[in-house]
N, C-alpha and C positions, 0 to 999 in steps of 0.2 A: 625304432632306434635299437642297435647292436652296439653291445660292447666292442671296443675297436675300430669303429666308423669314425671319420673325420668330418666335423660339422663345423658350416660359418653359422655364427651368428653376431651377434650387435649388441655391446657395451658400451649406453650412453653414447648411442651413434659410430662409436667406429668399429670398423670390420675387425672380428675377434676368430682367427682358428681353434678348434678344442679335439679332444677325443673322447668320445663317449666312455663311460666308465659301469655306470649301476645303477637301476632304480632309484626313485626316494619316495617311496608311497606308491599311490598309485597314477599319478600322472605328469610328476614330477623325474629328470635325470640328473644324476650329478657328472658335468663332465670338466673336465681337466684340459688349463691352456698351455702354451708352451712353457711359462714360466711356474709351473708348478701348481697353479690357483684352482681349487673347484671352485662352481659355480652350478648352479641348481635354477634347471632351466624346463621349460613346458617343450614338446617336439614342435610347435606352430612356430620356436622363435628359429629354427635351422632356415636356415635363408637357403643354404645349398650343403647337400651329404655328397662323401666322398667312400664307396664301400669298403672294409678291409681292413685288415688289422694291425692297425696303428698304435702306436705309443706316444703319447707328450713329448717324450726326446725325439720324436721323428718328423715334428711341427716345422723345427726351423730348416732341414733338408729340404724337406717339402716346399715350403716358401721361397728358399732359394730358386728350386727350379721352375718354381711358377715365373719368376719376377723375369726371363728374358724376354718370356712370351707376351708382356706387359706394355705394348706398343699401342697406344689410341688411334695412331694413323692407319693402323690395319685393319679399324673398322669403317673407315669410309670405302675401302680398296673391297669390302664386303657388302656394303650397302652397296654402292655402284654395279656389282653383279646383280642384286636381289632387288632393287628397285623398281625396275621394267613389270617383273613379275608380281611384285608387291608380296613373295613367298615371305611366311614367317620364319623363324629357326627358331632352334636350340643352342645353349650354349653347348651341347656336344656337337649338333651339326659345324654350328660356327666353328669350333676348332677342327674340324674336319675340312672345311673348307678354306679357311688361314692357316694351320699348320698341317696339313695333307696326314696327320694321324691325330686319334682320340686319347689320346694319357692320360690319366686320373689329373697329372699336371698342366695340362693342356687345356682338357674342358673345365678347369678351375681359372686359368687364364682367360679363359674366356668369358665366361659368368662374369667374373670380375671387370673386363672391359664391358659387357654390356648392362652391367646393374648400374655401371658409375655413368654412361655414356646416356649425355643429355642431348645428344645435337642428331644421331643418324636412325637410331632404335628405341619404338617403345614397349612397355611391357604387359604382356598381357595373358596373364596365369604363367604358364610353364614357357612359354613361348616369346618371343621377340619379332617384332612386326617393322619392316622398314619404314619408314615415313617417306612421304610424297616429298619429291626435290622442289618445290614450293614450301612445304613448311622446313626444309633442310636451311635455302637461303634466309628467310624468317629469322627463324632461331639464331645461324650464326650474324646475321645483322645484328639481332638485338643481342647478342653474346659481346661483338664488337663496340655497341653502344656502350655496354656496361665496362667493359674494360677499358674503353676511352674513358668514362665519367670515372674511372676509380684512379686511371690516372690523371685526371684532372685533381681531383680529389690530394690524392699525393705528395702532387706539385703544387697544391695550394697550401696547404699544411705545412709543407718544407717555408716556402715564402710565408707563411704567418711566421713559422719560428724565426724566421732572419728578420723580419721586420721588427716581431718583438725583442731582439737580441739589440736593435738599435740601427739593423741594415738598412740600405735605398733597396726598395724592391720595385719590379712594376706588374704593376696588376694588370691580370686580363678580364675580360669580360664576362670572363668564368666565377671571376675570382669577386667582380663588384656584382655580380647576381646574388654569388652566396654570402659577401657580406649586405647587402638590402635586406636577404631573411631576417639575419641579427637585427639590424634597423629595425623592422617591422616587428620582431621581436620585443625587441626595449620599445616603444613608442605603443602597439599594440597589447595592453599585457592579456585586455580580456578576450586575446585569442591564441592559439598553439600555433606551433609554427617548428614541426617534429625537425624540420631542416636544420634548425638554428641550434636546436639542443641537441642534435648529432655531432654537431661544430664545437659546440661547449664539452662536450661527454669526449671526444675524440682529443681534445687539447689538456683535460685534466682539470675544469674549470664545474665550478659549481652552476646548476642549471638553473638561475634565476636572472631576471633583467637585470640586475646591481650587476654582475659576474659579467653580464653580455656588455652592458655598457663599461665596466675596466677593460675591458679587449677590446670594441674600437678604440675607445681613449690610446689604450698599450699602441693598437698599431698606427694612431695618429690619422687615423680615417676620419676620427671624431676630435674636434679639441675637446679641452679638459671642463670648457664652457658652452658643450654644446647647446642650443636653446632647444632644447624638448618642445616646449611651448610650441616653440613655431614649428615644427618640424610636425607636433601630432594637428596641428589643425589644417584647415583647408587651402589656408594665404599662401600663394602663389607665389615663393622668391625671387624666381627669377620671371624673365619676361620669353613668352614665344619669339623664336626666329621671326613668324608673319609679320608681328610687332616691331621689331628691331628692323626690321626692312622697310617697316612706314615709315618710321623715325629716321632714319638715315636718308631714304628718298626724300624726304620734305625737308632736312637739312643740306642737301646738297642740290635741292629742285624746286626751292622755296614754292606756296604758292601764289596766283596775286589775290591781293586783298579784295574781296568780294563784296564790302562793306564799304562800297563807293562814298556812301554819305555820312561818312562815321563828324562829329562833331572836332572840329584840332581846338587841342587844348594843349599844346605844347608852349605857349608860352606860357603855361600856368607854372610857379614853382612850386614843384610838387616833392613832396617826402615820404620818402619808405623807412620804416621803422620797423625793426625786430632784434631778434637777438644775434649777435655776432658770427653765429655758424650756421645762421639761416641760409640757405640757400635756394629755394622756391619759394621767390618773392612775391607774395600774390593780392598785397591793398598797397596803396597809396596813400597822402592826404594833402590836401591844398585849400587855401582860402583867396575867396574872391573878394572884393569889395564894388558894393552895388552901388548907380549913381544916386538913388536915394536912402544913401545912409545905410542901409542894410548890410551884412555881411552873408554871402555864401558858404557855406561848408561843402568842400568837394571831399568823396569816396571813392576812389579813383579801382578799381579790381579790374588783376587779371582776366584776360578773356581768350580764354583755348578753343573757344565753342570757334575763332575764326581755325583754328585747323583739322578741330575734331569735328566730326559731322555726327547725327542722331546713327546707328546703327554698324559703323565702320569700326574696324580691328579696334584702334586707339580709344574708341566710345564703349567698345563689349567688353574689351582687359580692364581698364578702370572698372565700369561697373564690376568686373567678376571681384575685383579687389576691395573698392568701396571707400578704401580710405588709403593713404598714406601711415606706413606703419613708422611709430618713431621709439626706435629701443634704444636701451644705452651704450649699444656698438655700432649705434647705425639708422639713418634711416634708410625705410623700404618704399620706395616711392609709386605711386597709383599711375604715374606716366613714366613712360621711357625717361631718364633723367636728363638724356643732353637734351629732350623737350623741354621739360619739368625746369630746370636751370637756365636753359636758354632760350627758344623763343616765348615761351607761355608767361616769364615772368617781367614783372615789370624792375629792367635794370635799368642801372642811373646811367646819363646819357643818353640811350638808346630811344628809337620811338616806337613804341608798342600799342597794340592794338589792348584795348580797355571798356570795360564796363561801368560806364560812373554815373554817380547819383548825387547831384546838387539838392541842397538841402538848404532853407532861411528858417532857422528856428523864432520863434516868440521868446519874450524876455524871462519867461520863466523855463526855458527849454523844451517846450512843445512844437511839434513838425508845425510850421505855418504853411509853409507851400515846399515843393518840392519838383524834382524832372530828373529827366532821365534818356543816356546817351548811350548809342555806341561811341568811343571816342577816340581819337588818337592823344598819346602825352609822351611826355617825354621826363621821367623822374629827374627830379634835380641833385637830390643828397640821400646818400645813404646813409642812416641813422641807425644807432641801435640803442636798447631802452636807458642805457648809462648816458648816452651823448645827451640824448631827450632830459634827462635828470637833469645833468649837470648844466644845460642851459638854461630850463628852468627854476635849478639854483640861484645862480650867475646874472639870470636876468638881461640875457644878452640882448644887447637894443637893435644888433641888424638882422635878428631872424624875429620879430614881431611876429610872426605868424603860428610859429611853436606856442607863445603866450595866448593868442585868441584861441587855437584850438584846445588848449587845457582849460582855459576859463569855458566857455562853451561845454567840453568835458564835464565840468562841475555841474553845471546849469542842469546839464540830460539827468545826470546822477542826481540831482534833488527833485527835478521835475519826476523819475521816474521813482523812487523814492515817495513823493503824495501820489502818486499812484497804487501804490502795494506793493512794491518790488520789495523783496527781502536779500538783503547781502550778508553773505556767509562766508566769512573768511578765516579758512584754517589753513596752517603754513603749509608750503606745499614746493618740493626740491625738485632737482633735474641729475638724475646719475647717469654718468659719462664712461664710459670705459675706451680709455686711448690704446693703441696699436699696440704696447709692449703691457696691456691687460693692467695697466694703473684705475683704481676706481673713483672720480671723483666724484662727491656729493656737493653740492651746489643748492642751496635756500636760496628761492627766491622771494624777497623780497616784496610787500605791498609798496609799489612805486608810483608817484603820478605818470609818468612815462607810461606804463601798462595800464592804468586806468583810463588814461584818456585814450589808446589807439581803442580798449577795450570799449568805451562806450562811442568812437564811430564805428564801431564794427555792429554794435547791436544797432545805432540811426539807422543803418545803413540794412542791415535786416528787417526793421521797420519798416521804412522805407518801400521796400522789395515788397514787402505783407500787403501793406496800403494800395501797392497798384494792382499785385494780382487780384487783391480782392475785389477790389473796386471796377475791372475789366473780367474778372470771372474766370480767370486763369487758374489751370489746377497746377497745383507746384506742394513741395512736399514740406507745409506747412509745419511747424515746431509750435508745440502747446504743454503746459504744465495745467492740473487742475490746483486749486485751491489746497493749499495743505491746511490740517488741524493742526494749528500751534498751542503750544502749551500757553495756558495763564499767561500773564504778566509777573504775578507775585512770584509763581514757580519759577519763572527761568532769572528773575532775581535774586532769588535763594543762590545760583548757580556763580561761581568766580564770572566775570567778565573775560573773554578772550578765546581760545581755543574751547573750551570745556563747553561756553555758551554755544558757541556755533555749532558743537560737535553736538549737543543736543537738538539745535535747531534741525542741521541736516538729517538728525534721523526720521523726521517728520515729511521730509522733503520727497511729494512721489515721482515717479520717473515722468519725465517729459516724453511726450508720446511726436510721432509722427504721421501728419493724415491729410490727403488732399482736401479738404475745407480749412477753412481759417477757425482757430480755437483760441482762446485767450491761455498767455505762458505770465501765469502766476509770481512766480520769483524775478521775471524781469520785469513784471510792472506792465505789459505790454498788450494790448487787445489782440495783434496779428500780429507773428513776427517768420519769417521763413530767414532759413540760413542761406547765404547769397556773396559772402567775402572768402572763401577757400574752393576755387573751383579746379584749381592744381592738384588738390589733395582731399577735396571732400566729396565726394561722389552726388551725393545728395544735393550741392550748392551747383554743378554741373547739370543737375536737369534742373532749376530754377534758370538756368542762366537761356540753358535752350528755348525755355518756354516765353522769357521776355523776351529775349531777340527776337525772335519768331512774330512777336504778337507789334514790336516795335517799327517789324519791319513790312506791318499787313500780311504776314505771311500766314497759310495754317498753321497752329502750331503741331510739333514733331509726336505728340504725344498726347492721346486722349486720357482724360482721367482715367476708366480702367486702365489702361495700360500704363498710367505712372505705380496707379494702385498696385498691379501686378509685380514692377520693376520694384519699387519701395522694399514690396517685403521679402525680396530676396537680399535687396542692399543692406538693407537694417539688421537683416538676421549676421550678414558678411562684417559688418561694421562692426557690433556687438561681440562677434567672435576674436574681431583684430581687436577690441577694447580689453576684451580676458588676454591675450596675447599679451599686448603691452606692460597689462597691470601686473600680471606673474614673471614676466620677465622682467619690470620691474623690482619685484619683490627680492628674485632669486639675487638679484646684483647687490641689494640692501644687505640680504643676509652673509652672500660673498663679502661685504665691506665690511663688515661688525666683526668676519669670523677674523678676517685679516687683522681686526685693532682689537685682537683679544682681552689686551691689556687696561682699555682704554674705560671710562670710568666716564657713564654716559645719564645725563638731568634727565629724568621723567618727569612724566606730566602725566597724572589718572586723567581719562579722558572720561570713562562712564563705564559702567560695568557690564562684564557681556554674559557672565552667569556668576551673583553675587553669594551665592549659595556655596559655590567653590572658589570662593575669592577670585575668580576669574574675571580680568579688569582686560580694558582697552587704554595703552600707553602710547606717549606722544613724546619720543628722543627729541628732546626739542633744536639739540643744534643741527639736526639732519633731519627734520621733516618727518620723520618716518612713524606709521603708527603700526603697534604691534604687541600681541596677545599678553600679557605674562598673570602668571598663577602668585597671587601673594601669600607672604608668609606672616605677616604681620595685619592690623588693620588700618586701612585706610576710605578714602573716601574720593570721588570726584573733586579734582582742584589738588588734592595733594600734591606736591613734590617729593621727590625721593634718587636718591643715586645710584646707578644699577650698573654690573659687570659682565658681558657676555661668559656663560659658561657653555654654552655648547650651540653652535653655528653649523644649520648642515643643510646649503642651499637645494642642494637635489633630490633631499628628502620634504623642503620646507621645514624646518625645525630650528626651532629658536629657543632659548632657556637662557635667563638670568640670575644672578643672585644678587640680593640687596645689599650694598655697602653699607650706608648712611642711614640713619634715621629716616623717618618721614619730617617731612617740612611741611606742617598744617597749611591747607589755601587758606589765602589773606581775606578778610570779609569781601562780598560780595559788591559791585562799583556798581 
């Protein structure tokens, strides 16, 4: 390096002109840029010398007359000559050959086009090497991808800001790719997703899921109540086209009934009973009266097994689902719905195809004899559990028949009762959320109307237990072992009511599922399989297959391995749509509370979940709900107390109280 020499070099990446000036030691120069600046620099950083004796004031002449020669299109018009031959240059030749002379300004124009030039020349030492017209289209292909994607990019950006401002925008399929990243972002957290926090970083948004999820909510892709729940687990919202195309074919191309010898029971007056916005109606209930004195009990169940077949679309969607999801915006139904609603359930008037099971119990309510049909019926009254009350208030003398099956009802409930049954009754609600996002919470009530459909439901599971076992049928049998109850004297100590139960059930172990027959402890029951929900229960749907089948001589559809196999993909799907429900219940609780900020709500200590931190499990008694709170005072199981939501934050899960009122001591023990 000489004093007077003009050298490029690089400042923090961009191209810098200078003049060399003077030593600094021994391997170090100081040289001067146009604006006056030294700069103390090693000779490795000169990217390109210009010889001769310059001055700082002669930088910006100098740059002027580089800049006409600054054309990028002159270097394809130079590759195309040198390509053939694959000759390398120099940035002197190069100027020799685009501007037909070499000027100190010229082979700097040039250098310049080929140091920056990503697409025709590459570099190698002193010299420039054309590239093969195969990696030429390459490059500007994927040149042109990238500038397509940045203007996608662009224009997505512009449309998030109109959308956020409050605009109708419409998305492209560009645009619903890169918002899924963000999805997959917020629902995913234990993985990265560099896409989604380019998105957030480009917007001015902090990069965490809270941030990612204000921005769908903002752009209304997401409502403000999105169900996470459902969304990170596996349940399947909507239904396959394949699916929806059974559905519709078999509603417009009915098929004939195959079940030539199904049993008519249509003059039987028969009664569907549920709740008022049931709509997959899927038991019945009817009484016969025997010519010796006897009274029948009919269990009348839907029967889809005549549309569904063992392995076809409508048999594989159900099982992938398992159950019917039921949240409080909705339910998610296990069959296409205008099935599930229409032919599968048993509506009033209409004659449908039925699974029933006639039952003559003994005078203290034991199965005496029993049978079992395919049947046709025709429901007479549609009941819901208020109607069932109030007639059984009322005493109404021309439906006699509601009276025999609650008396009856009782019967089963004491018989199974001297068998060991244990009943655990803690209050338990139904929260609603209607169209314009109102929440209602709704206690239900211990009604005879619900007790008695609930104890034919479980005869009726009996029932189902009694034949397969007895014919060697494998069906997915429902079992509870023995639990270890507390003393007597100890759960005396305990208030009567909630509290007691709530200690009971923590005793209470999981009912398992398994092709042999097992004794189900809390129902009092030797054999009992689930067999009254075959719309919605996945599990009651292969019980149903296996008796038809075995009803009808036929093989049955299903060898134990292979129910075994199916069970434990169903159970694990089931169990998954049960955390579903239960958290998506929970978060609508906590949505309700946060909404009645004000609202001044009866507890009930239910038992303590770590006493050590006063850490108690509470029971909002007018809404059903049980939930954590940390006390600040002492109390005990049974107390009462008055508590005020102080901080409600459903999509954290987070709940906080503070006590009003004293404690109200539990009353002694009943």
């Amino acid at each position: 390096m000489e004093k007077g020499t003009l050298i490029e070099f690089r400042l923090q990446g961009e191209r810098r002109l200078a003049v060399v000036d003077k030593p600094d030691g021994k391997k170090d120069w100081i040289v001067i840029d146009g604006g006056g600046h030294n700069h103390k620099i090693r000779p490795q950083r000169a990217d390109y010398t210009i010889k001769g004796n310059y001055e700082p004031g002669d930088i910006k002449n100098f740059w002027e007359r580089v800049k006409p020669f600054l054309d990028p299109s002159s270097l394809e018009v130079a590759w195309e000559l040198l390509v053939e031959d694959g000759t390398p240059v120099t940035a002197e030749e190069l100027a020799l050959l685009l501007f037909s002379e070499k000027s100190p300004h010229q082979c700097y124009a040039a250098h310049c086009l080929l140091s920056e030039d990503k697409i025709y020349f590459k570099n190698k030492g002193d010299n420039y090497e054309p590239r093969s017209k195969n990696q030429v289209e390459e490059i500007k292909h994927q040149l042109e991808v990238e500038q397509q994607r940045q203007e996608e990019k662009t224009q997505f950006l512009d449309r998030i800001g109109r959308a956020l401002a409050g605009n109708e925008v419409e998305w492209t399929d560009s645009d619903r790719s890169r918002l899924e990243i963000v999805e997959k972002y917020i629902l995913q957290t234990e993985q990265k997703f560099p896409a989604a926090l380019e998105i957030l970083s480009y917007l001015g948004r902090s990069q965490t899921p809270e941030s990612a999820l204000e921005l769908l909510i903002g752009l209304k892709w997401w409502s403000p109540h999105e169900n996470l729940f459902l969304r990170r687990s596996s349940y399947p919202v909507h239904f396959p086209k394949k699916v929806l195309d059974v559905a519709r074919n078999y509603l417009n191309n009915p098929l004939p009934e195959t079940d030539t010898d199904r049993l008519d029971l249509t003059a039987h007056k028969i009664y569907t009973i549920d709740d008022e916005s049931t709509q997959e109606i899927d038991d019945g209930l009817s009484v016969e009266a025997l010519a010796d004195g006897r009274v029948q009990l009919w269990i009348h169940i839907a029967d889809p097994t005549r549309i569904v077949s063992p392995g076809d679309e409508l048999d594989l969607e159900a099982r992938r689902r398992s159950t019917s999801l039921y949240l409080p915006t909705g339910m998610v139904p296990m069959f296409p719905p205008e099935l599930a609603t229409g032919p599968m359930s048993l509506i009033q008037g209409k004659i449908s195809g039925a699974l029933s099971f006639g039952v003559i119990l003994d005078d203290k309510g034991g199965v005496e004899d029993y049978q079992i049909h395919t049947t046709l019926v025709k429901p007479t009254y549609r009941l819901t559990y208020e109607d069932v009350d109030e007639m059984l208030e009322l005493g109404i003398q021309n439906e006699p028949e509601i009276a025999i099956l609650n008396d009856w009802a009782k019967k089963r409930s004491q018989w199974r009762k001297s068998q060991g049954s244990i009943n655990i009754q803690m209050p338990e609600s139904v929260i609603k959320v209607k169209s314009n996002d109102e929440i209602v919470v709704d206690l239900l009530e211990v009604s005879k109307s619900r007790q008695l459909v609930a104890e034919m439901m479980i005869l009726a599971g009996e029932v189902a237990g009694r034949y397969c076992q007895k014919h060697g049928l494998a069906v997915p049998f429902r079992g509870q072992q023995q639990p270890e109850l507390p003393p007597e004297e100890e759960l005396l100590l305990l208030p009567a009511g909630p509290v007691r139960s709530c200690a009971l059930r923590r005793c209470m172990p999981r009912s398992e599922m398994t092709t042999t027959p097992n004794r189900h402890a809390s129902l009092g029951l030797d054999t009992y399989t689930q067999v009254t929900s075959p719309i919605r229960r996945y599990t009651d749907l292969l019980t149903h297959f296996q008796i038809k089948a075995h009803l009808r001589s036929q093989p049955l559809p299903f060898t134990r391995d292979q129910l075994q196999e199916i069970l434990f993909s169903v159970i694990s799907s089931a169990q998954e749509a049960t955390s579903v429900e239960r958290q998506t219940n929970r978060y609508w609780g906590l949505e309700f509370l946060r909404r009645q900020g004000d609202q001044v709500w009866q507890a009930l200590v239910l038992r303590w979940l770590r006493e050590e931190e006063n850490l108690a499990l509470i029971l909002l008694e007018e809404l059903g709900l049980e939930l954590p709170h940390r006390f600040e005072q002492l109390v005990s199981p049974g107390d009462r107390l008055q508590l005020q939501v102080t901080i409600a934050d459903p999509h954290r899960d987070e709940i906080r109280f503070r006590e009003v009122i004293g404690v109200e001591v539990a009353s002694a023990p009943l």
